[in-house]
PDB file of the backbone (N, CA, C, O) and the ligand in Angstrom, with CONECT records:
HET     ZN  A 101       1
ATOM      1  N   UNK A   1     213.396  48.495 -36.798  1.00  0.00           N
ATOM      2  CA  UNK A   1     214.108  48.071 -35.597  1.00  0.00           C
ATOM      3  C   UNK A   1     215.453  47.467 -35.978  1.00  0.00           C
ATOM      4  O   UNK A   1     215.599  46.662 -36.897  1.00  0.00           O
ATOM      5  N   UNK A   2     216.368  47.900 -35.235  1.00  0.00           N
ATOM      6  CA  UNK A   2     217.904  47.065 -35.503  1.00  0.00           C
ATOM      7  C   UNK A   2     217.826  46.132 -34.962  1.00  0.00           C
ATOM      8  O   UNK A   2     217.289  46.026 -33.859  1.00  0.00           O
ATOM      9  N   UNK A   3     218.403  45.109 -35.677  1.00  0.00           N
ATOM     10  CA  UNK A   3     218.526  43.877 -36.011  1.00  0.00           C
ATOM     11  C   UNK A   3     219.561  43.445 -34.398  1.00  0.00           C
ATOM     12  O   UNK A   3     220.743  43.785 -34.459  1.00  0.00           O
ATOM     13  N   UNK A   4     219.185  42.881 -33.338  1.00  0.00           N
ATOM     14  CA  UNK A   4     219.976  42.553 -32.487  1.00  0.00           C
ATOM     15  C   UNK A   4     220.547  41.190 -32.594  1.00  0.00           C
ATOM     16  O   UNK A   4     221.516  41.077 -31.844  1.00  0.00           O
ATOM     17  N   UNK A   5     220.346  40.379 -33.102  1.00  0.00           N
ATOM     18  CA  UNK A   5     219.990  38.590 -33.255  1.00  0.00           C
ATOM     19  C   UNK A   5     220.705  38.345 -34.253  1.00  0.00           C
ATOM     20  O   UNK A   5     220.704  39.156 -35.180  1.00  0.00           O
ATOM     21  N   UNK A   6     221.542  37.100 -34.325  1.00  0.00           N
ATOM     22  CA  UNK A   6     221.729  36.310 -35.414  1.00  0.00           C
ATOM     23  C   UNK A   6     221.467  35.182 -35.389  1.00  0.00           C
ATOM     24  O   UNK A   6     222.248  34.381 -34.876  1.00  0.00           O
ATOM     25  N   UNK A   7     220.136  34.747 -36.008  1.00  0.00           N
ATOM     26  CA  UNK A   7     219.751  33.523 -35.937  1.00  0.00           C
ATOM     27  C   UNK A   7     220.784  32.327 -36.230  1.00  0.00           C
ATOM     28  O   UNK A   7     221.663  32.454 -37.082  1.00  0.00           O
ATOM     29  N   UNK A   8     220.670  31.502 -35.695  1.00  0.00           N
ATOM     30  CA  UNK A   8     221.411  30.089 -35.405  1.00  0.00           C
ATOM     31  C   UNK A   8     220.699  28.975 -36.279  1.00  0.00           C
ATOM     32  O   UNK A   8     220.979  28.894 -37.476  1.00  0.00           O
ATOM     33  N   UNK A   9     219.742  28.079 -35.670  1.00  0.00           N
ATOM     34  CA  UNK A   9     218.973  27.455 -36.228  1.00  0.00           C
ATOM     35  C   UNK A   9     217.345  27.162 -35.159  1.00  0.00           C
ATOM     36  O   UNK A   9     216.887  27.878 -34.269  1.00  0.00           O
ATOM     37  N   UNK A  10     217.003  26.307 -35.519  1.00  0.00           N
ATOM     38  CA  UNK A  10     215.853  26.221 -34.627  1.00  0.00           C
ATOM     39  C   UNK A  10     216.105  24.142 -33.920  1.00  0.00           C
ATOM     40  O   UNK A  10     216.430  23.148 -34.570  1.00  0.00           O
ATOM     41  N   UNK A  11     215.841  24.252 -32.752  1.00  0.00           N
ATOM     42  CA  UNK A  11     215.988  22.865 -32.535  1.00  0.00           C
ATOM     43  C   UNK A  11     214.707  22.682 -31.619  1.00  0.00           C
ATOM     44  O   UNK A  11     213.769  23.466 -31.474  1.00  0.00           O
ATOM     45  N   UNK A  12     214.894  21.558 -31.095  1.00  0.00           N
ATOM     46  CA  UNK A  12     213.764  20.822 -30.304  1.00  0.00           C
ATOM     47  C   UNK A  12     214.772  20.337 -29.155  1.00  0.00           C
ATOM     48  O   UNK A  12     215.796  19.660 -29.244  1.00  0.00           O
ATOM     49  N   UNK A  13     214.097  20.947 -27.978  1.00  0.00           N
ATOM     50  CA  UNK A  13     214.527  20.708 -26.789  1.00  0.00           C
ATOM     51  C   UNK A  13     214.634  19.144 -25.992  1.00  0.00           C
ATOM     52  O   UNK A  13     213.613  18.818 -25.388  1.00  0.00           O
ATOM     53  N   UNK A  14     215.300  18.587 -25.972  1.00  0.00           N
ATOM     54  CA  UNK A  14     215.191  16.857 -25.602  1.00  0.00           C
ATOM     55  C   UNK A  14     215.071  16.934 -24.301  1.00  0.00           C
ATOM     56  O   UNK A  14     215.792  16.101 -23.753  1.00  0.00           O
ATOM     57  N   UNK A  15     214.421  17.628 -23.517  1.00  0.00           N
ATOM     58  CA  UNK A  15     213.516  17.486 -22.161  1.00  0.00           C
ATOM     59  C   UNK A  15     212.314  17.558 -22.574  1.00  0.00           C
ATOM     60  O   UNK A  15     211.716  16.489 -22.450  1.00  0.00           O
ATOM     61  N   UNK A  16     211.493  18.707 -23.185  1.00  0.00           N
ATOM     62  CA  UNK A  16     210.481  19.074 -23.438  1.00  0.00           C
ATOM     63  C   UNK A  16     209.874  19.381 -24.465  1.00  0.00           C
ATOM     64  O   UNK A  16     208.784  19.951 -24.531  1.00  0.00           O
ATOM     65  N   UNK A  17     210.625  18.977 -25.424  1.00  0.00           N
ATOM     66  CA  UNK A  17     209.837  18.534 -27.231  1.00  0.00           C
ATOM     67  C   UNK A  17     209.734  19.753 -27.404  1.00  0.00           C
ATOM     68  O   UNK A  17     209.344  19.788 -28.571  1.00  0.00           O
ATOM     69  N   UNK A  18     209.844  21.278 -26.906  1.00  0.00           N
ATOM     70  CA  UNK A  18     209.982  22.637 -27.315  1.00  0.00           C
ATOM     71  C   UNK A  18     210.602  23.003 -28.219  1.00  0.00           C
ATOM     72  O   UNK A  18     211.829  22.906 -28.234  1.00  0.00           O
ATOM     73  N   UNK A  19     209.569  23.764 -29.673  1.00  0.00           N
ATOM     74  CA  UNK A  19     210.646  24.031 -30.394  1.00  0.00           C
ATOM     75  C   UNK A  19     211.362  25.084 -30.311  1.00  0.00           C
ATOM     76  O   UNK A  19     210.520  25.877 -29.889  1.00  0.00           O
ATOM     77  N   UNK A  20     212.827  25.981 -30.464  1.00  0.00           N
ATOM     78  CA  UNK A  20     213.324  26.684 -29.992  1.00  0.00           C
ATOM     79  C   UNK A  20     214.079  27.209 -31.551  1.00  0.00           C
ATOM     80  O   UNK A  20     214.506  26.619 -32.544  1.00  0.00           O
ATOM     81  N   UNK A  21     213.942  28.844 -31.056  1.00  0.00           N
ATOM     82  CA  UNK A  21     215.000  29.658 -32.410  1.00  0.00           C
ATOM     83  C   UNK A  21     215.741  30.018 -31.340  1.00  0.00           C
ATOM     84  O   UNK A  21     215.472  30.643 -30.314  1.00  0.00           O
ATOM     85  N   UNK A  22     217.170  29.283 -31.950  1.00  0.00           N
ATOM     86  CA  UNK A  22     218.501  30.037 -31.316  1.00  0.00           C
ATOM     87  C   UNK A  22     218.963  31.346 -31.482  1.00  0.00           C
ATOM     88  O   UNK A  22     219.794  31.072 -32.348  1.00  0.00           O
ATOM     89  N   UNK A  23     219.058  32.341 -31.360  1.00  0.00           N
ATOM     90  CA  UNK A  23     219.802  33.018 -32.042  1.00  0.00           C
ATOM     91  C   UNK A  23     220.880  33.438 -30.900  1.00  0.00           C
ATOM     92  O   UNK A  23     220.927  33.067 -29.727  1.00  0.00           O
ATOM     93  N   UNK A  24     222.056  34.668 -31.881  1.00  0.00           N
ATOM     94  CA  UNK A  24     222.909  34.765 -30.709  1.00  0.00           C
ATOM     95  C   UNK A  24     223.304  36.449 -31.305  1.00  0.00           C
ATOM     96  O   UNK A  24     223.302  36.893 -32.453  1.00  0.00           O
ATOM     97  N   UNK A  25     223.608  37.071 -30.059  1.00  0.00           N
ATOM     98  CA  UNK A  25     223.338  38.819 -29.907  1.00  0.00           C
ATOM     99  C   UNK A  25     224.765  39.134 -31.071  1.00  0.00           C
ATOM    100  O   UNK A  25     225.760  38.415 -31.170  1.00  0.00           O
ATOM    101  N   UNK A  26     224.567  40.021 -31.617  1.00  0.00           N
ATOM    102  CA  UNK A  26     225.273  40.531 -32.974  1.00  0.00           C
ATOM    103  C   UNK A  26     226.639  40.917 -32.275  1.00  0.00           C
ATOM    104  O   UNK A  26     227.739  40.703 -32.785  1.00  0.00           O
ATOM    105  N   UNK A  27     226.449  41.469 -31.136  1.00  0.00           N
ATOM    106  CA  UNK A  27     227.459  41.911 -30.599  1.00  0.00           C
ATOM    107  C   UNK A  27     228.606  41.193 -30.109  1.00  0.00           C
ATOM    108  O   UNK A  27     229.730  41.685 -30.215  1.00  0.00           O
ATOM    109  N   UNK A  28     228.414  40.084 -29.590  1.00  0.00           N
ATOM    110  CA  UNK A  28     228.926  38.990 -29.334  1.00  0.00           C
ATOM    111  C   UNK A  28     229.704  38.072 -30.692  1.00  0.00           C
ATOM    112  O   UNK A  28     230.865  37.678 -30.805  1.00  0.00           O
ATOM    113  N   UNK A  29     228.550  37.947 -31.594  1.00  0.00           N
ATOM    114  CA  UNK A  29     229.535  37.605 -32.463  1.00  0.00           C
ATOM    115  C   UNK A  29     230.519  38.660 -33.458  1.00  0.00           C
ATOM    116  O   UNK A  29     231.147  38.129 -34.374  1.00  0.00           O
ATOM    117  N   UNK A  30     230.616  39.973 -33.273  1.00  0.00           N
ATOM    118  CA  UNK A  30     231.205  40.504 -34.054  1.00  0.00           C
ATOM    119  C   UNK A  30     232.592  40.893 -33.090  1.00  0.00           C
ATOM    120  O   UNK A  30     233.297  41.882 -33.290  1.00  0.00           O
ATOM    121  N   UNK A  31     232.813  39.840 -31.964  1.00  0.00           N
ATOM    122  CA  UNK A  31     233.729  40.697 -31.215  1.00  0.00           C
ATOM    123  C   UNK A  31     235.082  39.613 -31.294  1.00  0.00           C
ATOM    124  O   UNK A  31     235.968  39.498 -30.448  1.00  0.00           O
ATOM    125  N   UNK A  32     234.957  38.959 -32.426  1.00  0.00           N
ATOM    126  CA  UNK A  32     235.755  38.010 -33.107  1.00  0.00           C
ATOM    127  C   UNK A  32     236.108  36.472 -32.241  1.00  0.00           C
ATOM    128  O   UNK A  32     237.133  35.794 -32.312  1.00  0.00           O
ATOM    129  N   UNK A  33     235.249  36.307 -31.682  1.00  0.00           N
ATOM    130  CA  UNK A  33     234.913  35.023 -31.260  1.00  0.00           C
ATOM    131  C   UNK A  33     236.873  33.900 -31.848  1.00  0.00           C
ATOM    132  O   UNK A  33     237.200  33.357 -32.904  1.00  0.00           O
ATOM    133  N   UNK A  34     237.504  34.045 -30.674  1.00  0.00           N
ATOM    134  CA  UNK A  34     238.823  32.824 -31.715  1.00  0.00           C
ATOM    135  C   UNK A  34     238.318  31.390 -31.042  1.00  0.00           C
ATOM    136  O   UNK A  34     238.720  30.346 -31.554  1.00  0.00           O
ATOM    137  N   UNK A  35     237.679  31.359 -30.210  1.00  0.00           N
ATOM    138  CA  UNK A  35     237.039  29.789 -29.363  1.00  0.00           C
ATOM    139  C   UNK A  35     236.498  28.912 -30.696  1.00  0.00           C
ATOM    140  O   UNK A  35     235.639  29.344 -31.465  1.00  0.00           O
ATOM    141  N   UNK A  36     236.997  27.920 -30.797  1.00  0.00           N
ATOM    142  CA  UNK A  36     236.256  26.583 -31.558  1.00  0.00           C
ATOM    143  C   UNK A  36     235.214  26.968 -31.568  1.00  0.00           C
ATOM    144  O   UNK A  36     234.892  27.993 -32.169  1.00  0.00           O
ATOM    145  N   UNK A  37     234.165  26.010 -30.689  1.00  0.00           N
ATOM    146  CA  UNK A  37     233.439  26.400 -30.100  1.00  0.00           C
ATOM    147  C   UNK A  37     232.956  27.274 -28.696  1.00  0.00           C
ATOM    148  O   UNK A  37     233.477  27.048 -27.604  1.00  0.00           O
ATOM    149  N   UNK A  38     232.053  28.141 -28.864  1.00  0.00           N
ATOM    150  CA  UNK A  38     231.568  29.276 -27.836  1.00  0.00           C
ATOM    151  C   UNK A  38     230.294  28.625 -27.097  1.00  0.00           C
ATOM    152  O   UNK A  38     229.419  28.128 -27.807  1.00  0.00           O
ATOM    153  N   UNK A  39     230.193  28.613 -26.045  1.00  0.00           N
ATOM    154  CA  UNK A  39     228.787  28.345 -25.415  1.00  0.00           C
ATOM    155  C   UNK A  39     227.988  29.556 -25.315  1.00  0.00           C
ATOM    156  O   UNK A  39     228.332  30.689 -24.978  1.00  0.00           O
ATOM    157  N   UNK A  40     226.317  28.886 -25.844  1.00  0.00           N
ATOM    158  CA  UNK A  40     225.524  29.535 -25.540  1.00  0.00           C
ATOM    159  C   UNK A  40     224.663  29.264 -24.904  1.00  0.00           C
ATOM    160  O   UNK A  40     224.515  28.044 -24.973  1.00  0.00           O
ATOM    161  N   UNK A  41     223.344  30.087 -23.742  1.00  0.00           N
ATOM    162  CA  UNK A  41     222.490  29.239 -23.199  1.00  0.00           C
ATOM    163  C   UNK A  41     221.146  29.706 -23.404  1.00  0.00           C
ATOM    164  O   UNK A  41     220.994  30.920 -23.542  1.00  0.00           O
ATOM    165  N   UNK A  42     220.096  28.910 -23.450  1.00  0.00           N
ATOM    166  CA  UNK A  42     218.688  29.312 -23.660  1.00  0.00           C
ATOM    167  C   UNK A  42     218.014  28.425 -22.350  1.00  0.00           C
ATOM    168  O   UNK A  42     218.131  27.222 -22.115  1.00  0.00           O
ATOM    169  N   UNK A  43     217.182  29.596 -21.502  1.00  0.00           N
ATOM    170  CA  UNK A  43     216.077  29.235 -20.463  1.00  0.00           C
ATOM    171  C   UNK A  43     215.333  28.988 -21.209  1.00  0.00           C
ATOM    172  O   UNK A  43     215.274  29.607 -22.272  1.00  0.00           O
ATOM    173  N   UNK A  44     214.504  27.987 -20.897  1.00  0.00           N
ATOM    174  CA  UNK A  44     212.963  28.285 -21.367  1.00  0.00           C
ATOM    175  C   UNK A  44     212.141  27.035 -19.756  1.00  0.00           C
ATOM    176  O   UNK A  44     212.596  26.452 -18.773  1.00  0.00           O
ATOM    177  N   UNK A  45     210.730  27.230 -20.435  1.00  0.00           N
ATOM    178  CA  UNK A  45     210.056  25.755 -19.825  1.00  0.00           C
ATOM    179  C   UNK A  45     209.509  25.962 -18.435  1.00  0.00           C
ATOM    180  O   UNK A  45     209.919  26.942 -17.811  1.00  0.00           O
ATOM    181  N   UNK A  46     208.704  25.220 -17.925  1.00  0.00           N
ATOM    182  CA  UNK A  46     207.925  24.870 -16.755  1.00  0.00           C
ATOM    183  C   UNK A  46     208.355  23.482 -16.263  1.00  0.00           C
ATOM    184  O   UNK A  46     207.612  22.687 -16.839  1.00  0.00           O
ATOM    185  N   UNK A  47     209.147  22.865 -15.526  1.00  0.00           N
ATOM    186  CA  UNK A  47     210.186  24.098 -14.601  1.00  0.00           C
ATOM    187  C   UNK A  47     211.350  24.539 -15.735  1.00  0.00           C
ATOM    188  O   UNK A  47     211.797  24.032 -16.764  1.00  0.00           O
ATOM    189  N   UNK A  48     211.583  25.748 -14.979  1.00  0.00           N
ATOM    190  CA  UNK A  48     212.866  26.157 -15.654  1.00  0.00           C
ATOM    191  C   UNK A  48     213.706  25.364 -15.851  1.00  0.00           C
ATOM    192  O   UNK A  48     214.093  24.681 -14.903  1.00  0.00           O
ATOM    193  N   UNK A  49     214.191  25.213 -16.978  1.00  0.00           N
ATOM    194  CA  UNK A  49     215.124  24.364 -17.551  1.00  0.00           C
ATOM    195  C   UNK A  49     216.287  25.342 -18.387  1.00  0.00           C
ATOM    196  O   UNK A  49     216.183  26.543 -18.637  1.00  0.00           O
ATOM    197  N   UNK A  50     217.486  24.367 -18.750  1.00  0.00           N
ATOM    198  CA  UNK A  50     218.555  25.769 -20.087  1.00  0.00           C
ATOM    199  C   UNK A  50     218.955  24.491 -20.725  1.00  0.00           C
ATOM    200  O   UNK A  50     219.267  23.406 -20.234  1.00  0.00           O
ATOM    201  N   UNK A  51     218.872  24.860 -21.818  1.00  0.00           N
ATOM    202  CA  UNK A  51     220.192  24.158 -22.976  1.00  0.00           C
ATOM    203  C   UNK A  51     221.216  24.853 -23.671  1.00  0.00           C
ATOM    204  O   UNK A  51     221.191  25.852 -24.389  1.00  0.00           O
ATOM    205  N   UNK A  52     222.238  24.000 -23.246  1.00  0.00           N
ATOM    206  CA  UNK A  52     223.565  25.006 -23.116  1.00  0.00           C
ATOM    207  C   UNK A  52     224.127  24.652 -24.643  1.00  0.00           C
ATOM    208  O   UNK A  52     224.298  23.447 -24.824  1.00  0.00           O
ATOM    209  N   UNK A  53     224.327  25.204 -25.361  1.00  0.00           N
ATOM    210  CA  UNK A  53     224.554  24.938 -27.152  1.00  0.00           C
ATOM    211  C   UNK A  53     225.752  25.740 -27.443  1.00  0.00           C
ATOM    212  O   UNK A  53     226.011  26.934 -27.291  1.00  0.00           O
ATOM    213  N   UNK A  54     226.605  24.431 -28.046  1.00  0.00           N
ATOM    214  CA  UNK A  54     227.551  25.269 -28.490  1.00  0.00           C
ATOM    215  C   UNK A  54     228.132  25.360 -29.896  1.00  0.00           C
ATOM    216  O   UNK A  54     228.190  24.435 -30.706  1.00  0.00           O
ATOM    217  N   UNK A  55     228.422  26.223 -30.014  1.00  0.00           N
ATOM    218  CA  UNK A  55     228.142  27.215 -31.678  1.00  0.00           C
ATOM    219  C   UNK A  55     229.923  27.393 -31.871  1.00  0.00           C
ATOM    220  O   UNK A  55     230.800  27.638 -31.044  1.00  0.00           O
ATOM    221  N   UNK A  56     229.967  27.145 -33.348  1.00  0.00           N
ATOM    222  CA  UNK A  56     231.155  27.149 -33.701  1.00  0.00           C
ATOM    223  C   UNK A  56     231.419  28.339 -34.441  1.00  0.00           C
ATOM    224  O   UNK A  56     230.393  29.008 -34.566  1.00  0.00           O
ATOM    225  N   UNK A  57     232.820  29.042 -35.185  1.00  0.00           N
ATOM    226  CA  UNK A  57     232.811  30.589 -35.461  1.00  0.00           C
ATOM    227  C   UNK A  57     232.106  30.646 -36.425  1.00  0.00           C
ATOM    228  O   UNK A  57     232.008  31.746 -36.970  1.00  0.00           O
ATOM    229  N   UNK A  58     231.293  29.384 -37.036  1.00  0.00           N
ATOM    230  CA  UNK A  58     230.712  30.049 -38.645  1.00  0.00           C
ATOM    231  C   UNK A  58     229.150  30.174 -37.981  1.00  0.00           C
ATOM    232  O   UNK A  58     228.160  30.718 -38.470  1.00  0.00           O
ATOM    233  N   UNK A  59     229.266  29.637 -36.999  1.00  0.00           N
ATOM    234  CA  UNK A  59     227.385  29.625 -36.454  1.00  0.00           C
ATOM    235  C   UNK A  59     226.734  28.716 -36.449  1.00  0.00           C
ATOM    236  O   UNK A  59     225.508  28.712 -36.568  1.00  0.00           O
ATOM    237  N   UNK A  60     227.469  27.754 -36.304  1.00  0.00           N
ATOM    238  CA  UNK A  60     226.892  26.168 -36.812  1.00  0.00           C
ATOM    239  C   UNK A  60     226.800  25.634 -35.397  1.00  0.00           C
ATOM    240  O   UNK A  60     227.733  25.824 -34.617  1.00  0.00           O
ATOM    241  N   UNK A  61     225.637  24.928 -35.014  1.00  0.00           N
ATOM    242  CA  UNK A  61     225.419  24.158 -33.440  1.00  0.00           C
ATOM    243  C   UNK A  61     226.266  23.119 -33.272  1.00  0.00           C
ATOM    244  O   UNK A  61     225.888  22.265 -34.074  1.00  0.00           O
ATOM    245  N   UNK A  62     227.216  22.712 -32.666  1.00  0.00           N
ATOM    246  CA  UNK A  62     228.102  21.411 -32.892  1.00  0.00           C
ATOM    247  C   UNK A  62     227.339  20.447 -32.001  1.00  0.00           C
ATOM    248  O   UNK A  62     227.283  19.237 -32.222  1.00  0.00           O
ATOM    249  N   UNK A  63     226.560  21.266 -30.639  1.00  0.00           N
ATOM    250  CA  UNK A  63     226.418  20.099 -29.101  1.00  0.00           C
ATOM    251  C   UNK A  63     225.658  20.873 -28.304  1.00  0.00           C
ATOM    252  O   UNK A  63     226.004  22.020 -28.021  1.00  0.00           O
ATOM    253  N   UNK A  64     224.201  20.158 -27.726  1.00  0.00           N
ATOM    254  CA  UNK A  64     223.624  20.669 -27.403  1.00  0.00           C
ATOM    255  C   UNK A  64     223.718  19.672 -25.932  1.00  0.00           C
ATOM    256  O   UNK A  64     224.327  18.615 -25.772  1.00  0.00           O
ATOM    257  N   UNK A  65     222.882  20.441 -24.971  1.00  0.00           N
ATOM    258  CA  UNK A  65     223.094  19.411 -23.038  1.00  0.00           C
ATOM    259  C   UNK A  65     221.963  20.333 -22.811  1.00  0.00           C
ATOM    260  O   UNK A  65     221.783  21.461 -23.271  1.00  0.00           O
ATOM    261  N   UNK A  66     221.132  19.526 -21.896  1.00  0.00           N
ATOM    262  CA  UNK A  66     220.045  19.651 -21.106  1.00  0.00           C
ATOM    263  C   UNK A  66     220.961  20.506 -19.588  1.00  0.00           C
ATOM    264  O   UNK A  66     222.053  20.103 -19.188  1.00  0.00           O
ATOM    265  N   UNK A  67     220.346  21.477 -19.077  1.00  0.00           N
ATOM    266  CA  UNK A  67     220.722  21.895 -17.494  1.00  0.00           C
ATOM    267  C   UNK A  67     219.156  22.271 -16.789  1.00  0.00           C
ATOM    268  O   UNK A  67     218.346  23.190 -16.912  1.00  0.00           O
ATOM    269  N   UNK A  68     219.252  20.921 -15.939  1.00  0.00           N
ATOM    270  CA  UNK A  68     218.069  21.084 -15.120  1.00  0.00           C
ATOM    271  C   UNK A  68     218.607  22.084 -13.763  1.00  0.00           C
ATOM    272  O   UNK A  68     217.793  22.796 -13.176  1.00  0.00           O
ATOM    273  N   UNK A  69     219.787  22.044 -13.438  1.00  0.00           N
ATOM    274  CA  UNK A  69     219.948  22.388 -11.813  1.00  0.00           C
ATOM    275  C   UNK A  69     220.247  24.201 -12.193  1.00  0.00           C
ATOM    276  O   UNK A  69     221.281  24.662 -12.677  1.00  0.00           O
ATOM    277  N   UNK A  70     219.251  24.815 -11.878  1.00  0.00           N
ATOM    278  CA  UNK A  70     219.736  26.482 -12.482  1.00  0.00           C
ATOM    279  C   UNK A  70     219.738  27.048 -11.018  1.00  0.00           C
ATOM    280  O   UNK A  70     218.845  26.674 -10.258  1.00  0.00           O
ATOM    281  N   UNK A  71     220.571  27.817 -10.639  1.00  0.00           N
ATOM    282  CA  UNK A  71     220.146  28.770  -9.485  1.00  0.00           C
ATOM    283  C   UNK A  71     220.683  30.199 -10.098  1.00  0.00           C
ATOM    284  O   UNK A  71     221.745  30.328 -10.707  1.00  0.00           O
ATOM    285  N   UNK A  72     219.568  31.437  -9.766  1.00  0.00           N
ATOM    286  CA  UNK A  72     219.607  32.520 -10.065  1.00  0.00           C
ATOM    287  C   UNK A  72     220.169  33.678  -8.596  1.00  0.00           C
ATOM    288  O   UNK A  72     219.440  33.940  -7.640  1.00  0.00           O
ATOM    289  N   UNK A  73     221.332  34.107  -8.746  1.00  0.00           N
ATOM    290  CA  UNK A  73     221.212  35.141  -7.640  1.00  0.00           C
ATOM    291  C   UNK A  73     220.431  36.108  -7.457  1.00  0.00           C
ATOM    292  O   UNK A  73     220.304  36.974  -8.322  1.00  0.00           O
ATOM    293  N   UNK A  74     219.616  36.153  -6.043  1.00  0.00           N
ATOM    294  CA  UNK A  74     218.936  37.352  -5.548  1.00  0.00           C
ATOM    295  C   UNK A  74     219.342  38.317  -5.247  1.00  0.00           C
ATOM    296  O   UNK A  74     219.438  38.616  -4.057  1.00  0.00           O
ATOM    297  N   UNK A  75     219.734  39.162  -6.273  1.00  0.00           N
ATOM    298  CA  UNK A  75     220.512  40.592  -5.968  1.00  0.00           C
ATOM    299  C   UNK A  75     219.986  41.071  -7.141  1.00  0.00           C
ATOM    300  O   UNK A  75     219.685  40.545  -8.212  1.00  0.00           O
ATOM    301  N   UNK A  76     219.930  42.533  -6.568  1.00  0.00           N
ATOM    302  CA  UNK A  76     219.128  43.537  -7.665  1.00  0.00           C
ATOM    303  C   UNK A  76     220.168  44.040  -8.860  1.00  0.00           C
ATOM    304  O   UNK A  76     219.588  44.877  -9.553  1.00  0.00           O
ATOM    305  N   UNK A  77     221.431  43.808  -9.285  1.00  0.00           N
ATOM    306  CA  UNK A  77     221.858  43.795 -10.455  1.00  0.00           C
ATOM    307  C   UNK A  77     221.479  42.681 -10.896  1.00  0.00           C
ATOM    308  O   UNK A  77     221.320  42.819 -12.108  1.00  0.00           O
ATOM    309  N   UNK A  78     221.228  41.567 -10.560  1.00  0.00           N
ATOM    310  CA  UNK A  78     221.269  40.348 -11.332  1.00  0.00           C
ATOM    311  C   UNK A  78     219.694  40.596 -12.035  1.00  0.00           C
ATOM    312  O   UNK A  78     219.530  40.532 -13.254  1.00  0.00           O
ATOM    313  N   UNK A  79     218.790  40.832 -11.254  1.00  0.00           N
ATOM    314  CA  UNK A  79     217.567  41.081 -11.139  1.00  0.00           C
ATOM    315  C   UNK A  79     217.386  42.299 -12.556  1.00  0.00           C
ATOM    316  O   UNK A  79     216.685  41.928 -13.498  1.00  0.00           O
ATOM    317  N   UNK A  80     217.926  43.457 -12.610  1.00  0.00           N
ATOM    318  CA  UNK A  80     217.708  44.056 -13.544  1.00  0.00           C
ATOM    319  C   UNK A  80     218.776  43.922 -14.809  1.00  0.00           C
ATOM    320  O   UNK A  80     218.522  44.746 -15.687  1.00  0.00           O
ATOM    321  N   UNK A  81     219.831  43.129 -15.078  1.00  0.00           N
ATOM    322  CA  UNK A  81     220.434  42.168 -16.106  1.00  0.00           C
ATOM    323  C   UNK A  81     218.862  41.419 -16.776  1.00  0.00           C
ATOM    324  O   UNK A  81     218.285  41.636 -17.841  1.00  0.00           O
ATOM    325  N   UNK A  82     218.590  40.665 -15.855  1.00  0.00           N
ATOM    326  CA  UNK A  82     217.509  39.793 -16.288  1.00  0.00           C
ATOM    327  C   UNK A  82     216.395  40.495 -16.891  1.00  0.00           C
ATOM    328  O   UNK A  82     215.917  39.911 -17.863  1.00  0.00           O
ATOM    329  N   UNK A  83     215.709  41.895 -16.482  1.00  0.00           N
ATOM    330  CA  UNK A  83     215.102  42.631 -17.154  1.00  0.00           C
ATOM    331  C   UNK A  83     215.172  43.433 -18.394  1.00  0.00           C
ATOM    332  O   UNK A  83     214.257  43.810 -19.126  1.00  0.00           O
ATOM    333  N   UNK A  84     216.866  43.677 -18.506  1.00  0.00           N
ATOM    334  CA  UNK A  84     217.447  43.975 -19.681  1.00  0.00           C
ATOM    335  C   UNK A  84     217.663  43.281 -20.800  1.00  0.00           C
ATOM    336  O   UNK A  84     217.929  43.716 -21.920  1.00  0.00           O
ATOM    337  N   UNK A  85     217.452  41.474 -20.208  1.00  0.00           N
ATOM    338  CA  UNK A  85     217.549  40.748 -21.474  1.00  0.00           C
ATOM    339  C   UNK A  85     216.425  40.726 -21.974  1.00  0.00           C
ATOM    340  O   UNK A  85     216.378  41.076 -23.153  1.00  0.00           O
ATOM    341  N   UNK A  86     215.030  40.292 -21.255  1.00  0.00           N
ATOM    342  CA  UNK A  86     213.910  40.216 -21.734  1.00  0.00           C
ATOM    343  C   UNK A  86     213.033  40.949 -22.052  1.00  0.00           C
ATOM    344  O   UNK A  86     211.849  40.684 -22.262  1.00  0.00           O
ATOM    345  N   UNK A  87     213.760  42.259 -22.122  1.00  0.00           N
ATOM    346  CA  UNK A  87     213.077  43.207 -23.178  1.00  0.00           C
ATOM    347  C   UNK A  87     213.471  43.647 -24.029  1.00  0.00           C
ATOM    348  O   UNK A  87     212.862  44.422 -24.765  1.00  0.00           O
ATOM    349  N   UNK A  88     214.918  43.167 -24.197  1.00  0.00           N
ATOM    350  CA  UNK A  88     215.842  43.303 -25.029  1.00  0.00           C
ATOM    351  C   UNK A  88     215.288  42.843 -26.389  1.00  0.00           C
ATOM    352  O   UNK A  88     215.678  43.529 -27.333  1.00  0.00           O
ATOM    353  N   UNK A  89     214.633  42.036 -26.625  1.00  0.00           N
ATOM    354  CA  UNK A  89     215.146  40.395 -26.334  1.00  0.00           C
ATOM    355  C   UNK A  89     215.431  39.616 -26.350  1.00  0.00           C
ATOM    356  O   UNK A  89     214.922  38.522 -26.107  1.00  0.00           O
ATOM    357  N   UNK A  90     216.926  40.126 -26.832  1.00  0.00           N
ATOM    358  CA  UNK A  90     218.055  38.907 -26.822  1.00  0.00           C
ATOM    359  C   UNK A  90     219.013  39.191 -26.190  1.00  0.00           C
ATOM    360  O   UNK A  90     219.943  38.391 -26.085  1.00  0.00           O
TER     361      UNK A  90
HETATM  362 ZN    ZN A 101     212.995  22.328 -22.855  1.00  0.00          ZN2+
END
């Protein structure tokens, strides 16, 4: 299988003690990233929760934030985006 992922590191979620592997899609970083830092976000949890992490050009986590307030649009592109990531799955 090709390698979609470039692992980040692994952290622990400070809402929910979850441990979490970051990684971030190959594609994204090979598209020469010039931002300091880039934000990234990971859903996880019961309730849905994201931590928004942001990654500097060598791949290093500088700052991580809790986002409790998520709203998802109900529209069927958004809807099959969302199916494309999680079978992706990254
Ligand atoms: Zn969490």
């Amino acid at each position: 299988m090709k390698e979609v992922k470039q692992k980040v590191q692994n952290i622990i979620c400070p809402m929910c003690g979850e441990k979490i592997s970051i990684g971030i899609e190959l594609n994204i970083t090979r598209k020469g990233n010039t931002d300091i830092y880039f934000p990234h976000i990971h859903l996880h949890g019961d309730p849905l929760h994201a931590l928004i992490c942001y990654i500097n050009s060598d791949l290093k986590m500088r700052n991580i934030g809790v986002i409790k307030s998520i709203e998802i649009s109900r529209d069927s592109q958004t809807f099959s985006q969302l199916m494309k990531k999680w079978t992706n799955p990254y």
